[in-house]
C-alpha positions as CSV (number, residue, x, y, z in Angstrom):
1,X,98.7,100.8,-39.8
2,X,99.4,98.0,-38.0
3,X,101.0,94.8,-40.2
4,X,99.0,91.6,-39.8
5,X,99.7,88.0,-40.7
6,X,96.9,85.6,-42.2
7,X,96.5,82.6,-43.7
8,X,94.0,82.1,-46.6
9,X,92.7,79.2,-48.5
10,X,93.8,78.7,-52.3
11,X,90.3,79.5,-53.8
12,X,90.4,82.8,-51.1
13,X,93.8,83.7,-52.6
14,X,92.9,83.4,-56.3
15,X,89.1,85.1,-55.7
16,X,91.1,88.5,-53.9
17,X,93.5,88.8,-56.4
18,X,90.8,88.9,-58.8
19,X,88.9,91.3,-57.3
20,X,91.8,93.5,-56.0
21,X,93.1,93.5,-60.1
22,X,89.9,94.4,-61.3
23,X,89.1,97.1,-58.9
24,X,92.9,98.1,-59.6
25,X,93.8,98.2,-55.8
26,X,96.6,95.9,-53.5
27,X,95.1,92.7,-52.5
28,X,96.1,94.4,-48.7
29,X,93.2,97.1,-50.1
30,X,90.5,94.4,-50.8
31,X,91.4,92.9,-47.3
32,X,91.2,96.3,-45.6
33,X,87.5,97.0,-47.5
34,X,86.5,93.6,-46.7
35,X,87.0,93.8,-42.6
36,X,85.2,97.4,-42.9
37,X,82.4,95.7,-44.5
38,X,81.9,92.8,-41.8
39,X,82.8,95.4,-38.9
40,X,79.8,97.5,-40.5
41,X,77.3,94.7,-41.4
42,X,78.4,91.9,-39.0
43,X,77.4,88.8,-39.1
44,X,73.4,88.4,-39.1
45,X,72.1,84.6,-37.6
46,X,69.5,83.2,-40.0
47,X,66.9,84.0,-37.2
48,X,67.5,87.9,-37.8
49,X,67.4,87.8,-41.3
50,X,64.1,86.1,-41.1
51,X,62.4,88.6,-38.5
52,X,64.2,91.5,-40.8
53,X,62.3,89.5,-44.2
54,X,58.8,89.3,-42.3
55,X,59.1,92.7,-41.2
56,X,59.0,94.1,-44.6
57,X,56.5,91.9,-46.0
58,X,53.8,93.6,-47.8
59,X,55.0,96.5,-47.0
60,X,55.5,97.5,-51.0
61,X,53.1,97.5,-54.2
62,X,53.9,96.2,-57.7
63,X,51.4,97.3,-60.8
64,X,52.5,93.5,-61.6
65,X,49.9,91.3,-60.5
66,X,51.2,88.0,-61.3
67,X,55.1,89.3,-59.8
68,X,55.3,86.3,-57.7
69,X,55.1,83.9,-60.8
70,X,57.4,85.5,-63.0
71,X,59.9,87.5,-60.5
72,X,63.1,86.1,-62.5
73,X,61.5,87.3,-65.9
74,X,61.1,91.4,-63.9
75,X,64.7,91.1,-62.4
76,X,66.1,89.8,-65.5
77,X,64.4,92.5,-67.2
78,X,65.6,95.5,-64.9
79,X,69.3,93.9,-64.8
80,X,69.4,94.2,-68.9
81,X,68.5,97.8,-68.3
């Protein structure tokens, strides 16, 4: 491995300690899975994530007819599951 100096922000300090803690790893861990995850998903513009939203639309079924009025009410419901 190669050793790598960085400079975070307060509220990015405190939020990776956290996580590393919970997931019980070093906070060097957390930074490691964190580059891995950008270096797989980079950065997508706002343009991209549009053409990738329209390109799925209506491209799945719901039995639930009125799912565009009460989404939140469904998601709470399969998050409680």
């Amino acid at each position: 491995m190669i050793r790598t100096q960085i400079q975070l922000t307060k509220k990015q300090t405190t939020s990776l300690k956290r996580i590393a803690q919970e997931r019980h790893i070093s906070m060097a861990e957390a930074v490691r899975q964190g580059v891995d995850l950008f270096l797989k998903n980079g950065i997508v513009s706002p343009e991209e994530r549009r053409k990738r939203a329209l390109a799925i639309s209506g491209k799945f079924h719901s039995k639930n007819t009125d799912l565009s009025i009460h989404h939140d009410k469904y998601l709470a419901e399969d998050y409680a599951k």
